[in-house]
C-alpha positions in Angstrom: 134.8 63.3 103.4 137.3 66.4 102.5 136.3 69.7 103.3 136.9 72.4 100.5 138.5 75.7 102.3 137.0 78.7 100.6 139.9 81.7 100.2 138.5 85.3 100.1 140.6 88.2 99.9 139.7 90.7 102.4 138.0 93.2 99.6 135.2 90.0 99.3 134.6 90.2 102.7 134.0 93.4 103.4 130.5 95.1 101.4 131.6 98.9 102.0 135.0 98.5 100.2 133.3 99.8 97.3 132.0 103.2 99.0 135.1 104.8 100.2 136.3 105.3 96.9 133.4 107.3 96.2 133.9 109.6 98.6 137.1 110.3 96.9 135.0 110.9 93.6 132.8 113.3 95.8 135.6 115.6 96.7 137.1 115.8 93.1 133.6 116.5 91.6 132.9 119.3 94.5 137.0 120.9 94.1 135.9 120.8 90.4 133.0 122.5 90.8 134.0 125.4 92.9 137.1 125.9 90.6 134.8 126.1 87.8 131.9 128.7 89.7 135.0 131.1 90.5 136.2 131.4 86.7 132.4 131.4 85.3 131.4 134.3 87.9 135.0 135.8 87.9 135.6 135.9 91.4 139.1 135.4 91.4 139.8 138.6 93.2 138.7 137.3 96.2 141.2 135.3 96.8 144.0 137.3 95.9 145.2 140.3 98.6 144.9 143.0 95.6 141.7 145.8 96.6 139.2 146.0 93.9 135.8 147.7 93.9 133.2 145.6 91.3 129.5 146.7 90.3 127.4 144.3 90.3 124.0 145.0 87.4 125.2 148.8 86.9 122.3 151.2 86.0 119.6 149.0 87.5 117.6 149.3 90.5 119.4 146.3 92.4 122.6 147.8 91.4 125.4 146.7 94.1 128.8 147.7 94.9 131.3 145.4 96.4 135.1 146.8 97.7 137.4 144.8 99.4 140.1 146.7 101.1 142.5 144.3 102.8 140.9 141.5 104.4 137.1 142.9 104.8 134.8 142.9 102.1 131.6 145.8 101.8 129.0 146.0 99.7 126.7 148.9 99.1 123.3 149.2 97.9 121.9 152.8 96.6 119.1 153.9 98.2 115.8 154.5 95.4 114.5 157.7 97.1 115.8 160.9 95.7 115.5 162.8 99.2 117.7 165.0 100.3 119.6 165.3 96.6 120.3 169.0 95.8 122.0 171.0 98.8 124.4 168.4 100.2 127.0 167.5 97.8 128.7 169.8 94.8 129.3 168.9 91.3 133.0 167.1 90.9 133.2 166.4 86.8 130.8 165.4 83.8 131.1 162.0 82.5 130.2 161.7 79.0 129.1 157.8 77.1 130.9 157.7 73.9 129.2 155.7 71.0 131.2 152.7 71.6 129.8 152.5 75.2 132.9 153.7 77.1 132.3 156.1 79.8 134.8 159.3 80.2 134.8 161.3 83.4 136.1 164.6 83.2 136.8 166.7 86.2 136.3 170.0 86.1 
């Protein structure tokens, strides 16, 4: 009686083969995804070393500023009370909302 030798290549042999290419697909999908949230939400100054200053839902009551000077990054929230308004600042300019919606600030 002859014995038939069986010849499997090592990808036969072993039943995970198959997964570690999809962790390879995982990391493309999730690089893809957070390239894609940056442009959509236009965060891209961020990651750049430029200061900017962005307003987040202006003229709303959760109205939020956000300045990054350098490496640290604020954000301020106004405060919906009216306290204390009146005798503790002084009038800078007038700003003045043109037809088109532009906003002009004029110093006086």
């Amino acid at each position: 009686m002859s014995r038939k030798r069986l010849i499997f290549d090592d990808e036969e042999l072993d039943p995970m083969s198959g997964v570690s290419n999809l962790f390879d697909v995982a990391m493309v999908f999730v690089v893809a995804l957070m390239v894609a949230l940056i442009l959509r939400f236009n965060i891209r100054e961020m990651f750049f070393e430029q200061d900017f200053t962005m307003i987040k839902n202006p003229g709303q009551n959760n109205m939020e500023i956000i300045v990054k000077k350098g490496e640290k990054i604020e954000s301020y929230k106004p405060s919906n009370t009216n306290e204390g308004v009146g005798n503790k600042g002084k009038r800078v300019g007038v700003a003045y909302q043109l037809e088109s919606g532009d906003i002009i600030y004029v110093p006086e």
